[in-house]
N, C-alpha and C positions, 0 to 999 in steps of 0.2 A: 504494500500500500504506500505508494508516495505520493508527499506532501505537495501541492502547487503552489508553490515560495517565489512572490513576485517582489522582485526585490526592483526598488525605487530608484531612478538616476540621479547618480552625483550631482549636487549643485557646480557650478564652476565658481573657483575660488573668487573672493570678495576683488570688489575692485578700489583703486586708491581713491579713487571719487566718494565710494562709500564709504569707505573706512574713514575719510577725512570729515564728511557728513555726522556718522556716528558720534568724532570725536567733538566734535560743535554742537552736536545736538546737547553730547554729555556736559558739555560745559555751564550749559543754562539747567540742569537738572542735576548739577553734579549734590549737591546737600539733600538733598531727596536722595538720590541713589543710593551715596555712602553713609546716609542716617539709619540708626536702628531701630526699627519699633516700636512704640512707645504711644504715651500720650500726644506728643504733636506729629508724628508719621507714624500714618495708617498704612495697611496693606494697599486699600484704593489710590491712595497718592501715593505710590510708587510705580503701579499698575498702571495708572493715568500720566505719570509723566514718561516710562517707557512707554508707552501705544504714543505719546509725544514724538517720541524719539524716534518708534518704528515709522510714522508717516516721513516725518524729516528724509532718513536714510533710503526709504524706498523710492521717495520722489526723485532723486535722483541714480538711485541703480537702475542694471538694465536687468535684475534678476530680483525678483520679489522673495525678501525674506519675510521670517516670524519671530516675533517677539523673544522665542526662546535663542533662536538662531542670534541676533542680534545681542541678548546677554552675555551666552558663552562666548561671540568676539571677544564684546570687552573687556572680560573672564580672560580671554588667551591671551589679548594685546596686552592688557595690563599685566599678566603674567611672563610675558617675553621682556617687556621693558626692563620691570626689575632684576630680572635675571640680565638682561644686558648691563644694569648701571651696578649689579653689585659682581658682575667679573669685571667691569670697566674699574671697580674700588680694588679689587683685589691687585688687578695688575699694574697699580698707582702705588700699591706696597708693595709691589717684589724692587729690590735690589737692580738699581738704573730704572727705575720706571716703569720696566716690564715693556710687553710688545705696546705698539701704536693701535690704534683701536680707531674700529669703522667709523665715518662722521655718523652720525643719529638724521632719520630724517624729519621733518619738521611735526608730521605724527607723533612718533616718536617723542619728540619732546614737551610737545602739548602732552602727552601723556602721562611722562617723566613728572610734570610739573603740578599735573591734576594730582598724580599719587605723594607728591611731597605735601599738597595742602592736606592730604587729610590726617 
């Protein structure tokens, strides 16, 4: 008895237009995003300002994402960043300065800069 497993197509990776989109949308929702819970942020105002975010970003992709899709970016970018700036710390200790390191791209560093504010 075999299963009929329709397995879904790849999306094709994000593009720098959206990712840039994302990172602007985030910047106007960034204290909603990284706030916790509580008395003054609800579930629905986080909800509400990502479905925010998600219009922003789709308007100008040419591949329509979802809300979930959209958090795990920011999830990955913001996870790649600091792993970039904390090898970029480590090889600022090694003995000479260590190797030279890629310039950042202006993503990148909006990003760098959202995750120092908080």
């Amino acid at each position: 008895m075999a299963l009929n497993v329709v397995k879904e197509a790849k999306k094709p990776n994000w593009e720098s237009r959206a990712t840039k989109a994302l990172v602007m949308a985030l910047e106007d929702h960034d204290h909603l995003i990284k706030a916790k819970f509580g008395k003054h942020v609800t579930k629905s105002e986080k909800n509400r300002a990502w479905n925010e975010i998600y219009q922003r970003v789709n308007s100008v992709a040419k591949v329509e994402r979802t809300v979930e899709e959209i958090e795990k970016k920011w999830s990955d970018l913001s996870s790649q960043v600091k792993h970039k700036e904390a090898r970029r710390r480590a090889d600022a200790r090694k003995t000479g300065g260590g190797a030279p390191m890629e310039e950042s791209s202006d993503t990148e560093l909006k990003v760098s800069h959202k995750l120092r504010d908080s």
